[in-house]
C-alpha positions as a printed NumPy array, in Angstrom:
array([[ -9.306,  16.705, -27.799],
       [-11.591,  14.471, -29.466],
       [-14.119,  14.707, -32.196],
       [-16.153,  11.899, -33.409],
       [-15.224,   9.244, -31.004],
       [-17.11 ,   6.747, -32.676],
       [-14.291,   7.626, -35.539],
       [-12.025,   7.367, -33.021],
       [-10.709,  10.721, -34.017],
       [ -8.318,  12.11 , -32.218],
       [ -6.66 ,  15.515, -32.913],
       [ -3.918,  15.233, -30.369],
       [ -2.823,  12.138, -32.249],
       [ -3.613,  13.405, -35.766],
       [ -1.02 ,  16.226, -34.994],
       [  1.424,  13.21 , -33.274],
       [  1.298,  11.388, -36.166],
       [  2.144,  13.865, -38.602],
       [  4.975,  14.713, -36.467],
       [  6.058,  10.732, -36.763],
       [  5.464,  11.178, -40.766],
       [  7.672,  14.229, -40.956],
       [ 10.693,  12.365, -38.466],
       [ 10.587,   9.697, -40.679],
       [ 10.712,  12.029, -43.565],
       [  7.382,  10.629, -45.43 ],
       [  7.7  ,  13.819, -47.643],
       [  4.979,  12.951, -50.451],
       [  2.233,  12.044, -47.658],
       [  3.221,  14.752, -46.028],
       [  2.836,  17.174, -49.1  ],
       [ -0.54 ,  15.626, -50.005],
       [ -1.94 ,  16.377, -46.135],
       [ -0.904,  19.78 , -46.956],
       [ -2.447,  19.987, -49.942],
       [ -5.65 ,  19.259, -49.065],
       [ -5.21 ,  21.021, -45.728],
       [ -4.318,  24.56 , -47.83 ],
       [ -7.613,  23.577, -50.322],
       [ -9.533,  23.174, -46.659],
       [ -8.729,  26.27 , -45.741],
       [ -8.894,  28.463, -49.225],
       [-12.404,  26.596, -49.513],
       [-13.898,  27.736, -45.57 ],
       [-12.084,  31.148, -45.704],
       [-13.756,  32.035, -48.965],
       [-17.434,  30.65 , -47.891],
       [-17.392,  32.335, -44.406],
       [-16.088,  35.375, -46.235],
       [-18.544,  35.454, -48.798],
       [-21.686,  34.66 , -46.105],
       [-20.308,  37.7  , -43.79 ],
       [-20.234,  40.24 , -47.15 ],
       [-23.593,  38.85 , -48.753],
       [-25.474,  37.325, -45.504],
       [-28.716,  39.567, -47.05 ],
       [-28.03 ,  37.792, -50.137],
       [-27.149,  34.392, -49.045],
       [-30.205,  33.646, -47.5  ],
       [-32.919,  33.464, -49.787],
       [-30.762,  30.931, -51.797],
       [-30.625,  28.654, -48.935],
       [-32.927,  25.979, -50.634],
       [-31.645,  26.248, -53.879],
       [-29.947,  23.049, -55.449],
       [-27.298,  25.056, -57.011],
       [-25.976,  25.981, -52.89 ],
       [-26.594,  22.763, -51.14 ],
       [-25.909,  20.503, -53.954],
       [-22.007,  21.455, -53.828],
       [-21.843,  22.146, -49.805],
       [-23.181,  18.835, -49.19 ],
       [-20.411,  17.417, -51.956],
       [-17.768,  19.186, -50.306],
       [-18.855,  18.143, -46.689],
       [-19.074,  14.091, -47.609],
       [-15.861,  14.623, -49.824],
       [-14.047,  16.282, -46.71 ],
       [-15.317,  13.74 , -44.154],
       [-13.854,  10.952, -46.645],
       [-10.143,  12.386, -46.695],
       [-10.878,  13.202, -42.904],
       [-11.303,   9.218, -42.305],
       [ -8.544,   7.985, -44.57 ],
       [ -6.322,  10.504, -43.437],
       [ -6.353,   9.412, -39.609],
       [ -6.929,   6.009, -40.69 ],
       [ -3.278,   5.923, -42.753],
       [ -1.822,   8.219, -39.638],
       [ -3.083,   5.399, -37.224],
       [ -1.909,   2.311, -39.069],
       [ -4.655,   0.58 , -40.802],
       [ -4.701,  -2.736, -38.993],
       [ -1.357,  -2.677, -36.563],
       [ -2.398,  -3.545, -32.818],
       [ -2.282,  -0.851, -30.225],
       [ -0.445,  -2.712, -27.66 ],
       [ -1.996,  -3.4  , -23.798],
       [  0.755,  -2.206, -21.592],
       [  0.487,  -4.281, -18.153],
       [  0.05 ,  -2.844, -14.894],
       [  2.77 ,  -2.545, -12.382],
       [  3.168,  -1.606,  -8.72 ],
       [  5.486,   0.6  ,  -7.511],
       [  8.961,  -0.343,  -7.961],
       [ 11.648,  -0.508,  -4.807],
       [ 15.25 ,  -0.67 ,  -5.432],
       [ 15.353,  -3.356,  -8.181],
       [ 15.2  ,  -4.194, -11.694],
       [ 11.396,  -4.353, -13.361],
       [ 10.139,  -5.322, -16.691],
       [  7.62 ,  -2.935, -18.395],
       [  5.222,  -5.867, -20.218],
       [  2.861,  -5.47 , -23.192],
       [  0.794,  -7.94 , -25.176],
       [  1.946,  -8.882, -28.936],
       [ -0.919,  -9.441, -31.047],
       [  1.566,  -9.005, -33.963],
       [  0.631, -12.329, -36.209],
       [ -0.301, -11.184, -39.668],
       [  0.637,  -7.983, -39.966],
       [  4.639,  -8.878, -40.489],
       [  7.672,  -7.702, -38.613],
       [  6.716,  -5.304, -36.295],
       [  8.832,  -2.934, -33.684],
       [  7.56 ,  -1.21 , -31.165],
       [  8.369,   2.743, -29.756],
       [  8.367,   2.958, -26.682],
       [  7.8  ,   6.432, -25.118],
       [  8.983,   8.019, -21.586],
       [  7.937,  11.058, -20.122],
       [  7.289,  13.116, -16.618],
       [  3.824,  14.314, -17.429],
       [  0.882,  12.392, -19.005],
       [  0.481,  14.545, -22.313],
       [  3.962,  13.659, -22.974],
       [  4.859,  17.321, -23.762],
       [  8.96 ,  16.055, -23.692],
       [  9.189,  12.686, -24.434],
       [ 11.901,  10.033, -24.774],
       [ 11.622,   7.151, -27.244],
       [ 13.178,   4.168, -27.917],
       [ 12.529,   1.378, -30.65 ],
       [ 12.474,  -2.135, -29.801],
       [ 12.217,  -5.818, -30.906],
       [ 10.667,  -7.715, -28.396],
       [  7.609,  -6.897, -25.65 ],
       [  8.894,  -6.022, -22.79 ],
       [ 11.376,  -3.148, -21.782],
       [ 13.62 ,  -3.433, -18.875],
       [ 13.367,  -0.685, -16.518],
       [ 16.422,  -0.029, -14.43 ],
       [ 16.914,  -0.16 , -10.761],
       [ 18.975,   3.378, -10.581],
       [ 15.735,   5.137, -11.814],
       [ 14.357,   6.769,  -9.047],
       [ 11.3  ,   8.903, -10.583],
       [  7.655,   9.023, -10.934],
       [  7.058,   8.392, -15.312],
       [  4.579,   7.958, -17.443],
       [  5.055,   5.404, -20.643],
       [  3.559,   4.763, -23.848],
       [  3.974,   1.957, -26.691],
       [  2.975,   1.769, -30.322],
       [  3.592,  -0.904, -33.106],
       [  5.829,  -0.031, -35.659],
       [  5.719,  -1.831, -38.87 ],
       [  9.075,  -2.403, -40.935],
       [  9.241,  -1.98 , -44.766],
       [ 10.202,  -5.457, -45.501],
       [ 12.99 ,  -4.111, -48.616],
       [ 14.5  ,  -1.157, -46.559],
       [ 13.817,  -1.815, -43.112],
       [ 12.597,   1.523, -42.571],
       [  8.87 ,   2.069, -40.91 ],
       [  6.142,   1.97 , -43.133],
       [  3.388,   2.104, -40.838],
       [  2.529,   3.528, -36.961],
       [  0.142,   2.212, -35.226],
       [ -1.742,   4.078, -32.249],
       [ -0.153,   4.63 , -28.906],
       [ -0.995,   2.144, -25.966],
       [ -3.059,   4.269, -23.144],
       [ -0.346,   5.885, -20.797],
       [  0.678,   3.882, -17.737],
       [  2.224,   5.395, -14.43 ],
       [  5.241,   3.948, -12.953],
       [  6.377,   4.834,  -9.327],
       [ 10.483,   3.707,  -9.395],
       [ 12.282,   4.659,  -5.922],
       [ 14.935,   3.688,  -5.105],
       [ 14.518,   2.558,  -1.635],
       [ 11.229,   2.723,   0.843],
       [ 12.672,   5.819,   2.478],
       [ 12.672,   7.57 ,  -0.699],
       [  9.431,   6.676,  -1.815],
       [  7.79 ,   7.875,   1.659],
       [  9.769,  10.99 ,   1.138],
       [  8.1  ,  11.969,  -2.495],
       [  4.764,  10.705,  -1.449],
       [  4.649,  11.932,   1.975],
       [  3.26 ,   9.05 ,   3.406],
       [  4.034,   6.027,   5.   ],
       [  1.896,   2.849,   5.097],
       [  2.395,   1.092,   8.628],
       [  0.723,  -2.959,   8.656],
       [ -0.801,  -3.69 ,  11.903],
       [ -2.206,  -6.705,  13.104],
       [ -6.22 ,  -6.292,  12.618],
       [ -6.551,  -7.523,  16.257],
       [ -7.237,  -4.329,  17.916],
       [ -8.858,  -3.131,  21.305],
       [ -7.142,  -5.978,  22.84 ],
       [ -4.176,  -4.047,  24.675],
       [ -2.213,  -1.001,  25.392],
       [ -0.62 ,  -1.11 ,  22.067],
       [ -3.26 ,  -0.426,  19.792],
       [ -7.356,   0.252,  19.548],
       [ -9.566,   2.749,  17.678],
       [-12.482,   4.689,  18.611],
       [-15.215,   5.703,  16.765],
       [-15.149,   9.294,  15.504],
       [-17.708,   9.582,  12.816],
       [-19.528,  11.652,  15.299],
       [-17.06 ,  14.145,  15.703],
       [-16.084,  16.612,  13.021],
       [-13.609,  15.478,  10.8  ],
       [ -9.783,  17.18 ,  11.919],
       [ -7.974,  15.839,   9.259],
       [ -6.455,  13.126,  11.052],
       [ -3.845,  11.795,   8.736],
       [ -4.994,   8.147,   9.674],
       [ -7.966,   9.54 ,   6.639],
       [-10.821,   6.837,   8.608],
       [-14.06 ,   7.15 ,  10.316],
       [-12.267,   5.63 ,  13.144],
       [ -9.345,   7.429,  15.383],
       [ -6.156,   4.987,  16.095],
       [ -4.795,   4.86 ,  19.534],
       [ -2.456,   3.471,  21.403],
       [  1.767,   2.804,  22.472],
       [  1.961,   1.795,  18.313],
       [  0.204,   4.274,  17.046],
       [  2.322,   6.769,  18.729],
       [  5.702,   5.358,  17.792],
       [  3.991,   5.26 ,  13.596],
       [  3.172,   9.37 ,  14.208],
       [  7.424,   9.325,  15.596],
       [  8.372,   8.085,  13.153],
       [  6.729,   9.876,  10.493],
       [  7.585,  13.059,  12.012],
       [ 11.69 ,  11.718,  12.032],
       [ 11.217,  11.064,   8.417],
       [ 10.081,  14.704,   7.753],
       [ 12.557,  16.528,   9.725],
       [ 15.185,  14.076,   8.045],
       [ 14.298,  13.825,   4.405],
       [ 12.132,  17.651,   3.946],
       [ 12.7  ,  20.017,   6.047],
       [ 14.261,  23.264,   4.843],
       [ 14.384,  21.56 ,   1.249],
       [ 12.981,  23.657,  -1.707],
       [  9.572,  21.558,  -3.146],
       [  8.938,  21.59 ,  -6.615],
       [  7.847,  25.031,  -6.403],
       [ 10.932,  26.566,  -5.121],
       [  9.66 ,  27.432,  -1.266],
       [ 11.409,  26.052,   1.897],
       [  9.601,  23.197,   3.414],
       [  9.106,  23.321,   6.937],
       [  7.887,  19.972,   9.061],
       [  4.433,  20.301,  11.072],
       [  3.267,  17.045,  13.063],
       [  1.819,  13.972,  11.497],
       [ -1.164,  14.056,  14.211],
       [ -3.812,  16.38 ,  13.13 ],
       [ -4.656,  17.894,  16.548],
       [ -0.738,  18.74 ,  16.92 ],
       [ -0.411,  20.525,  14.218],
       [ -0.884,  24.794,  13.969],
       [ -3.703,  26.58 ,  12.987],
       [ -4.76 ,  26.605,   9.728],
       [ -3.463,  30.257,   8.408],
       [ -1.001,  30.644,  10.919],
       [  2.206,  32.942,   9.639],
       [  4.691,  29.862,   9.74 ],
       [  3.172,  28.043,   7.1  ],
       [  2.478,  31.41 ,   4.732],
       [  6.415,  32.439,   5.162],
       [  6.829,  28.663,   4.201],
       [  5.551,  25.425,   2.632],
       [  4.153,  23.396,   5.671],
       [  4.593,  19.318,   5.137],
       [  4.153,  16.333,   7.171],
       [  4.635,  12.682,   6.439],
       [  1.162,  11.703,   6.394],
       [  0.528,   7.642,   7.971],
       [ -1.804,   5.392,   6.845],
       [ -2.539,   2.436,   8.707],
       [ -3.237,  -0.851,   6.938],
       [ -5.279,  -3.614,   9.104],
       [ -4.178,  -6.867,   8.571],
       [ -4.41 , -10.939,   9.445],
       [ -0.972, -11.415,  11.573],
       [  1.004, -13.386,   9.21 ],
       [  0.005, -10.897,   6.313],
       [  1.008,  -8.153,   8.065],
       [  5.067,  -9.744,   7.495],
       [  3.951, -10.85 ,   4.136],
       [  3.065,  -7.558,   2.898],
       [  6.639,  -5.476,   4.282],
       [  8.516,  -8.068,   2.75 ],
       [  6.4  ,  -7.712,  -0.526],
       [  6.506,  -4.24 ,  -0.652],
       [  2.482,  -3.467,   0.011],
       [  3.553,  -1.722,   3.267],
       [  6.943,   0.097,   4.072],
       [  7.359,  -0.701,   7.645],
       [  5.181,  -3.132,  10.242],
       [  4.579,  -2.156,  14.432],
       [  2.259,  -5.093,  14.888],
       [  3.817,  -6.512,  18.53 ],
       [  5.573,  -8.773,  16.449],
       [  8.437, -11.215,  18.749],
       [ 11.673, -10.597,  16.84 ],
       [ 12.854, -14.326,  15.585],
       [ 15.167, -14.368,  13.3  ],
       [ 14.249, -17.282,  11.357],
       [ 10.953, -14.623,  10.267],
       [ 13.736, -12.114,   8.485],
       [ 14.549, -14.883,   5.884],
       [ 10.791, -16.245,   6.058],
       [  9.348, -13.43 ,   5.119],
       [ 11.888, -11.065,   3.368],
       [ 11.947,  -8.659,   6.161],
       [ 14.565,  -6.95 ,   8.31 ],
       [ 13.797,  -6.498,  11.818],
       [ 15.374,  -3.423,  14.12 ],
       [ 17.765,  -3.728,  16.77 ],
       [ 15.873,  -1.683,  19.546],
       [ 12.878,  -3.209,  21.002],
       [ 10.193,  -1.285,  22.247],
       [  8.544,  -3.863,  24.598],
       [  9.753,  -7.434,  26.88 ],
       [  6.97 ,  -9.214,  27.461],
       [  6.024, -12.661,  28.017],
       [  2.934, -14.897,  27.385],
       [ -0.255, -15.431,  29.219],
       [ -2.397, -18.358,  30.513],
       [ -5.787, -17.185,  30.193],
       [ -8.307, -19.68 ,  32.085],
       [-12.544, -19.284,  33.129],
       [-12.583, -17.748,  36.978],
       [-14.451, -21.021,  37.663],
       [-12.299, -23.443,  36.705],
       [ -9.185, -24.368,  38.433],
       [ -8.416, -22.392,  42.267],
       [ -4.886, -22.941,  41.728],
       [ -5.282, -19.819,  39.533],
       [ -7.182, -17.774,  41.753],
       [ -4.435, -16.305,  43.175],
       [ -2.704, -13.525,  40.965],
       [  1.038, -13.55 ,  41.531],
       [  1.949, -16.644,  42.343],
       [  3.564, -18.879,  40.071],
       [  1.02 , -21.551,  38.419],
       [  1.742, -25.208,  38.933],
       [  2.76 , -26.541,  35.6  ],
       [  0.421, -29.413,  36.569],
       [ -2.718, -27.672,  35.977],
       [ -2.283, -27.985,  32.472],
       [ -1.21 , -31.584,  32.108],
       [ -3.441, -33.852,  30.406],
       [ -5.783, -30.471,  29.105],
       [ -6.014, -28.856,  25.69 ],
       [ -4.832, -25.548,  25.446],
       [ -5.564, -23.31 ,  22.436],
       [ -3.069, -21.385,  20.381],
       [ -2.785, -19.014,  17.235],
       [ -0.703, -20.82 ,  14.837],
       [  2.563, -19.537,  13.478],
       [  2.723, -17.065,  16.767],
       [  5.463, -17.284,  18.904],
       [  3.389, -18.275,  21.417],
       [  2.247, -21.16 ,  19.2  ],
       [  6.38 , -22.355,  18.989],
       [  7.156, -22.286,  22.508],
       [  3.979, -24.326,  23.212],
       [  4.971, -26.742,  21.004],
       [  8.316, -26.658,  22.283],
       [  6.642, -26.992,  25.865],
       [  4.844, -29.927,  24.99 ],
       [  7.999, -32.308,  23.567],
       [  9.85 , -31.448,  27.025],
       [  7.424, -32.375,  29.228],
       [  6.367, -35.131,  27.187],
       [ 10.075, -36.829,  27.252],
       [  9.974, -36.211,  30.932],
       [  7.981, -39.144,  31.722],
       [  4.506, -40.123,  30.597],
       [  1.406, -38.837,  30.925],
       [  3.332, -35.351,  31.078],
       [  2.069, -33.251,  28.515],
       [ -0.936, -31.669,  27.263],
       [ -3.103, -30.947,  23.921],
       [ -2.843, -28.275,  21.512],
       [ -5.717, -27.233,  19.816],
       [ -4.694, -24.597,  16.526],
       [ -6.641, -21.474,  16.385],
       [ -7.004, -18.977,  13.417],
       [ -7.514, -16.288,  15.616],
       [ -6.746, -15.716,  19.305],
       [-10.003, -13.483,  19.477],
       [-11.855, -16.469,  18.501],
       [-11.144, -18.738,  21.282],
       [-10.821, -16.451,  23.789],
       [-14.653, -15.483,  23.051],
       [-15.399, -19.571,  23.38 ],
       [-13.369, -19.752,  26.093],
       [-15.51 , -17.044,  27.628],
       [-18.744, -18.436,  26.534],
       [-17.915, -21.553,  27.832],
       [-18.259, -23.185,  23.931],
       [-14.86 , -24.128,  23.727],
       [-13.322, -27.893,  24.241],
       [-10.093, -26.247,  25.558],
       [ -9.468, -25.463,  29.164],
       [ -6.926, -22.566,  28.047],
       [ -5.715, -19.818,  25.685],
       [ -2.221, -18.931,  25.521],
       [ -1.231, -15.684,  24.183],
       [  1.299, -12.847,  24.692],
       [  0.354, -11.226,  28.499],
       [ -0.369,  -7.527,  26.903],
       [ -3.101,  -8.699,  25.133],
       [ -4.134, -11.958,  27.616],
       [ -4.82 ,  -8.563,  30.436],
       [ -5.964,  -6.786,  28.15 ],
       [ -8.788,  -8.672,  27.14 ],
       [ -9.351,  -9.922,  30.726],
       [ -9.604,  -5.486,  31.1  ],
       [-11.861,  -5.394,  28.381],
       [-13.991,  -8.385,  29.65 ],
       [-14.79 ,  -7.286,  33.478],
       [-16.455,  -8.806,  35.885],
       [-13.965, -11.708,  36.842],
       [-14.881, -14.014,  34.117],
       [-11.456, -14.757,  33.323],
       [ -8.558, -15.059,  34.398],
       [ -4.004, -14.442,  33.265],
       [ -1.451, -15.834,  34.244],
       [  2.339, -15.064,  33.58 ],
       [  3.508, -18.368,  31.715],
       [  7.129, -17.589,  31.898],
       [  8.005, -19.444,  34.939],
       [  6.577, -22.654,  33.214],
       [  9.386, -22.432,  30.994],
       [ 11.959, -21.079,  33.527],
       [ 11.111, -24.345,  35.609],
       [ 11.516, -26.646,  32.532],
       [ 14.791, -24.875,  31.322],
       [ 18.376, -26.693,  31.924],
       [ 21.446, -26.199,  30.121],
       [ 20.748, -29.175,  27.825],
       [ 16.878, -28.065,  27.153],
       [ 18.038, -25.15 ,  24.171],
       [ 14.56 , -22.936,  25.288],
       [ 13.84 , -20.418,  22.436],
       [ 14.748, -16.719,  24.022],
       [ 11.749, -16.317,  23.208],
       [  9.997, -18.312,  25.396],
       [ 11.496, -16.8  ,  27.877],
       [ 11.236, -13.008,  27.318],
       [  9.522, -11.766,  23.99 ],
       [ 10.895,  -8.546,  22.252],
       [  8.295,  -6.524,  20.38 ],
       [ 10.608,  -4.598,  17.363],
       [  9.657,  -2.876,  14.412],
       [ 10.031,  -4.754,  10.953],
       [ 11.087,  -3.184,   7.479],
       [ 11.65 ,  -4.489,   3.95 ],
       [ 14.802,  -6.85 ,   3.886],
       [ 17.756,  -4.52 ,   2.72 ],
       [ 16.079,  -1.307,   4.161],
       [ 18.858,  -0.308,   5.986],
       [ 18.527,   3.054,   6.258],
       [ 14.817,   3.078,   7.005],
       [ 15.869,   0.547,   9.83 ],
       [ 18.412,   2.556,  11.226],
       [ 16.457,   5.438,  11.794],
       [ 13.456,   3.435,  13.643],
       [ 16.295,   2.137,  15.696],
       [ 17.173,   6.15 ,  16.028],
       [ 13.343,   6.812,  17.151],
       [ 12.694,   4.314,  19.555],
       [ 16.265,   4.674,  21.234],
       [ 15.307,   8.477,  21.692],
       [ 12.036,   7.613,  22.999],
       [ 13.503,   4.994,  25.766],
       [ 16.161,   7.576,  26.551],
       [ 14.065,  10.319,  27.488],
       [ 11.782,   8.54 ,  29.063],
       [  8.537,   9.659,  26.467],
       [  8.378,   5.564,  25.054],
       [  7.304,   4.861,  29.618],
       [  5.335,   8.16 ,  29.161],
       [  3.078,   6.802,  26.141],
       [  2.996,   3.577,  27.843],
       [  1.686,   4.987,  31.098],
       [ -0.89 ,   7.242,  28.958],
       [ -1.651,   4.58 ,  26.832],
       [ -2.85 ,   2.666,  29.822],
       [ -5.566,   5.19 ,  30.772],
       [ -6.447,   5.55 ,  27.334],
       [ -7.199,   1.794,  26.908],
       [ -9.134,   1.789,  30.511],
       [-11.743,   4.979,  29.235],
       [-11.383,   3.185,  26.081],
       [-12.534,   0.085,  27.707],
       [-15.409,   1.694,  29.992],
       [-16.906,   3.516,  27.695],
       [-17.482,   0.635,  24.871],
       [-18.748,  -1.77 ,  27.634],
       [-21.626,   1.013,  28.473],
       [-22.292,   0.899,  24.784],
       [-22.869,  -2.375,  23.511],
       [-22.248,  -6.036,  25.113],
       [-19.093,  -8.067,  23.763],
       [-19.817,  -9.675,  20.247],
       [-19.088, -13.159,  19.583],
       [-16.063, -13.687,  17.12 ],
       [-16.236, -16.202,  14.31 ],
       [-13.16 , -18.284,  12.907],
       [-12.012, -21.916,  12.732],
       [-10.561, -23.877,  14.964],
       [ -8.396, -26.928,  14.003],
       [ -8.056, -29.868,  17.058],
       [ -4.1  , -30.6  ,  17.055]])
């Protein structure tokens, strides 16, 4: 509660302070607050007393000198102890220290930073202050020399801190001054992602912001529709074989990590689906007998080599992007990847209809030839960007005049859309065959063409040619945080169950008709729209 705030007059920390004054046992200041604080009170209890008894009385002397002369002296007299008083409680002159912010911390040590303006006012130390709520109704405190404060790995709690300067008598050593606390700062410490998903009840999944391009993943406009609560909290609705393993997963965590635990207000949680439209009626008698929870999933859209960057950061717990398991990327990017894959795929040749008859034919193997002596285009730092490369130095040490041009690409949208428009100076776009059909689907009309691009590297394979696996089959798995064990292990647990009972082919098989409505329906809407992005010639 504030009064004056052009004062800066704070009651909460008028009544902190004096707390401070009696800890550190500042008995006369203490005894001269008091003083004037009894005084205060003798002076207003005998006034309002006197003006209930004698209102009648009171009033006709309103605008005599001998009444306002001494009200007004009392008023400016109080409002000058008021002002020195919280201006000795506040510590005339000490900085109030600028606590920087922090993300949330995962599993390791972090250093709680403040800024030191301490030059010219002495030695100071600073408190700082701990607590579970923001009025720090039960704080911990601890007095310290330098700026920072380490903060431990083993905490695993949601806590608010505080700092104030502190300055030393220089003869005893003992505080002579407090300054004003620092404004609060929150600080999420888990221990590992699981845990944090578990308090927050949610779970950020990274995708690739390449959608409508495959089975795997696409949204569709919804900000027609009345809003269900779908836990994806957009204007858009996500769909697709990805999508489907994030809401599995989420709903694993929950019956894992919540259900039939007590919440904070003693009832037994019980786990309801992550998807909205799965979930029971609102009212129903399950979730009054019990508290009803799911892990709510929020999916963050993002360029493909962010999408690592920000699971091995720790912007994002866990990544279902199609991303091609390579191990080099675990030490690259800080991530660990899972040991179930939930697609083997290969790439695709995607050509113009018009331009070469040898890929007319779906089915039949290509002839490597067609792409000697062209420029294909590529997504850099993609798998399908390595095995091209790779490509290229065999058939280029096979004899000359054996190889072909790669042009770099920022985005594989991009130069599939010049392709298509027939602005590109590359003959063809190699990308991974999900999303090469898929945007052949999404296309129509025969403009373009795929090709599986597998057998060009089966043909140029011996035992002394060391082919990526890759090249040769890619595995779509899902990636977590580097040390997230247990988080891996039980996506492993997920999509194993899924490929067991056969529900991982089911979503596949749905996802497919999905994608085709999907598909239809957008191409009645609107015509494609060009993409824009750079392309680098390589």
């Amino acid at each position: 509660m504030s009064l004056l705030p052009w004062l800066r007059l704070d009651f909460n920390q008028i009544i902190e302070s004096f707390n401070d004054l009696v800890r550190e046992q500042f008995w006369l200041s203490v005894a001269v607050i008091l003083v004037l604080l009894i005084i205060l009170v003798i002076y207003l209890g005998t006034m309002i007393g006197s003006a209930v008894a004698q209102v009648r009385r009171l009033l006709p002397h309103l605008t005599r000198w001998y009444f306002f002369v001494p009200v007004g002296a009392a008023i400016v007299a109080l409002f000058a102890v008021s002002v020195a008083t919280v201006t000795y409680l506040r510590g005339t002159g000490l900085p109030v220290p600028s606590l920087s912010n922090l993300q949330p911390v995962l599993g390791e040590d972090q250093v709680l930073h403040w800024e030191d303006a301490g030059g010219g006012h002495g030695e100071l130390m600073f408190d700082v202050e701990w607590s579970k709520d923001p009025g720090f109704s039960n704080p911990r405190r601890q007095r310290v020399g330098d700026s920072i404060y380490l903060l431990n790995a083993d905490r695993n709690e949601t806590l608010y801190w505080r700092v104030r300067a502190v300055k030393l008598d220089p003869s005893t050593r003992k505080p002579d001054r407090l300054g004003a606390w620092s404004s609060p700062l929150k600080v999420e410490q888990y221990k590992n992602v699981l845990e944090k998903i578990r308090r927050t009840r949610q779970i950020s999944i990274a995708m690739e912001n390449e959608f409508d391009r495959s089975i795997f993943r696409w949204y569709e406009d919804k900000r027609s529709e009345p809003d269900d609560g779908d836990s994806a909290g957009q204007a858009v609705s996500y769909q697709g074989v990805e999508i489907d393993l994030a809401y599995e997963i989420a709903d694993e965590i929950c019956r894992t990590t919540l259900d039939q635990q007590r919440d904070d207000r003693n009832r037994i949680m019980t786990c309801i689906p992550s998807r909205a439209e799965k979930r029971p009626p609102a009212g129903s008698a399950l979730c009054k007998e019990m508290e009803c929870v799911a892990v709510e999933v929020r999916i963050t859209a993002l360029g493909f080599e962010k999408v690592m960057q920000a699971v091995g950061h720790g912007q994002a717990d866990m990544a279902i992007s199609s991303i091609t398991y390579k191990p080099e990327r675990e030490k690259d990017y800080n991530i660990l990847f899972g040991n179930q894959s939930y697609e083997v795929t290969g790439f695709g040749l995607v050509s113009r209809s018009s331009d070469d008859e040898r890929f007319s034919r779906r089915g039949r193997a290509p002839d490597p030839a067609a792409i000697l002596g062209r420029k294909v285009a590529v997504q850099a730092k993609t798998t399908s960007f390595y095995c091209m490369e790779w490509l290229q130095k065999r058939l280029a040490g096979a004899g000359e005049g054996r190889s072909f041009d790669i042009t770099e690409v920022s985005r594989n949208v991009v130069a599939l859309n010049m392709l298509m428009h027939n602005t590109a100076q590359f003959s063809f776009v190699v990308t991974d065959q999900p999303f090469a059909e898929g945007w052949m689907e999404l296309e129509g009309g025969g403009r373009i063409q795929v090709e599986p691009l597998v057998p060009f590297f089966q043909a140029n394979t011996d035992s002394n040619s060391k082919t990526p696996p890759f090249c040769l089959g890619q595995q779509y798995r899902i990636a977590v945080r580097a040390g997230e064990a247990e988080l891996q292990e039980l996506a492993d647990r997920v999509v194993s169950r899924l490929e067991a009972s056969g529900d991982l082919a089911r979503f596949k098989t749905a996802a497919r008709t999905r994608f085709a409505e999907h598909i239809g329906a957008s191409r009645k809407a609107e015509p494609p729209v060009t993409a824009t992005g750079s392309v680098d010639g390589r």
